[in-house]
N, C-alpha and C positions, 0 to 999 in steps of 0.2 A: 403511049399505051400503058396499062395496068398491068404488073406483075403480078403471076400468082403469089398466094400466101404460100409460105415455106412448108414445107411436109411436116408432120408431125415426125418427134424423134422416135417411138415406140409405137407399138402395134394399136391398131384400136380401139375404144373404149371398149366393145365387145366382146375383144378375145381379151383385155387385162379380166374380166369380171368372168371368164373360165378359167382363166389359170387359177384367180385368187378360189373359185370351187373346188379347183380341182385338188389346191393345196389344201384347203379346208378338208375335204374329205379323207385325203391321206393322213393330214393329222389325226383326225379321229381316228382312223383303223388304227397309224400306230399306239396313241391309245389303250385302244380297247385291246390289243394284242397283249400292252405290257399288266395291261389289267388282268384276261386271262394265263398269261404264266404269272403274275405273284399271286393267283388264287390255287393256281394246282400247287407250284409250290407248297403253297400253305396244309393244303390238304394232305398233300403227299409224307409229308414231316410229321402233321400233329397226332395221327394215328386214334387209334381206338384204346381206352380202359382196360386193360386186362382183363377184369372181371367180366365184361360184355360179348367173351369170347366166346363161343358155343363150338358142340360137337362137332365136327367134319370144318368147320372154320381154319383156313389156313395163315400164318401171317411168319414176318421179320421179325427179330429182336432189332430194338433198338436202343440205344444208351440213355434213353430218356425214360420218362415214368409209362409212356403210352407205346403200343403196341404197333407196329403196321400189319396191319391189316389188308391179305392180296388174298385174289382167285387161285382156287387150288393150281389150277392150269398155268399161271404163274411160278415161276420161280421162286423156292418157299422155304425156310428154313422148319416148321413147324408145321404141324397139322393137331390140331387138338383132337384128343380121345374122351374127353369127357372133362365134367365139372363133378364137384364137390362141395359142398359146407364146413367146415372145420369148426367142430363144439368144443370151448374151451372161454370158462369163465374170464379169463385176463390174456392179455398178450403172449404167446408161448415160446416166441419169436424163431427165429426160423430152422435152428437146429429143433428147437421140439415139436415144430409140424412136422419134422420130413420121413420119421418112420410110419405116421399116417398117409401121408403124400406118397411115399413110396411105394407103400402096401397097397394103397387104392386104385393110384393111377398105373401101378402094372397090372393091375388083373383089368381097370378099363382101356388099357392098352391092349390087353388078349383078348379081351372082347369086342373092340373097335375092330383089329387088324383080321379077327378069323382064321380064315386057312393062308393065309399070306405070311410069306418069310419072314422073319422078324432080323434075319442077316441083315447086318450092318445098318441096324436103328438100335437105338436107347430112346428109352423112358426121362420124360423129362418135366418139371413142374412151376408153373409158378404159382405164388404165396404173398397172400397180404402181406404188404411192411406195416410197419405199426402206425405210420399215419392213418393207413386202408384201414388196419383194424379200429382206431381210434372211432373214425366214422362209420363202423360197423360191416365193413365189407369183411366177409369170413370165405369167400371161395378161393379155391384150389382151382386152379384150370389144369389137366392134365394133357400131355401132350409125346409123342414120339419125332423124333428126329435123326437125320446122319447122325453116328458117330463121328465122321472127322466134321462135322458141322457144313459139310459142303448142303449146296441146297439143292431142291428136287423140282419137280413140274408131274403135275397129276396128282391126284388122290391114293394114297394105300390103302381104303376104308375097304375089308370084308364083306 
């Protein structure tokens, strides 16, 4: 009599050609996973121009030239009170904007804030550097924040 053919060592042609789908497809989520975290990364870091800041705009300092920018409802070190122009034929560099900066941005901080306490904020400003100036950015963002720098959630706006 004829012996059968020996079994095959591994599972069917059928189920190898799921598995190898199904590893296909995991590949691609993980992927596209590591895709969307190095894109929020990226976002999250490169922040916003200073200059781009607007009234009620709340954002982070960060060590870098660009700003973070978050929803007030976030956790915020800053909330802007207003912008500014700074007139001034040449570079005035940053000691001779700040009596102007100073001057402007508390009274649009008394105007921003309204009848709201002013306990335990300060006035605070940023100021082209001279590169910003070079390319002709001239604004002043003005802004209120903690004093000890700790950060807030919600808006102060009057």
């Amino acid at each position: 009599p004829a012996w059968p053919a020996p079994a095959s060592a591994g599972p069917p042609s059928g189920s190898k050609k799921r598995i190898g789908v199904i590893v296909g497809i995991v590949a691609v989520v993980v992927v596209a996973v590591v895709i969307v975290v190095l894109v929020l990364a990226n976002s999250s870091t490169s922040g916003v121009n200073y200059d781009t800041l607007r009234t009620g705009d709340c954002f982070n300092r960060t060590s870098g030239p660009k700003e973070a920018k978050v929803d007030c409802s976030a956790p915020h070190q800053v909330e802007v009170t207003g912008t500014f122009q700074i007139i001034a034929s040449s570079y005035p560099g940053e000691s001779g904007m700040r009596p102007q900066a100073e001057q402007t941005c508390t009274q649009k901080a008394a105007s921003y804030l309204g009848t709201h306490s002013t306990a335990g904020l300060e006035v605070v400003w940023l100021v082209p550097a001279k590169g910003s100036w070079n390319d002709g950015i001239r604004t002043v963002v003005c802004g209120v924040q903690n004093i000890d720098g700790s950060k807030r959630s919600g808006t102060i706006a009057g």
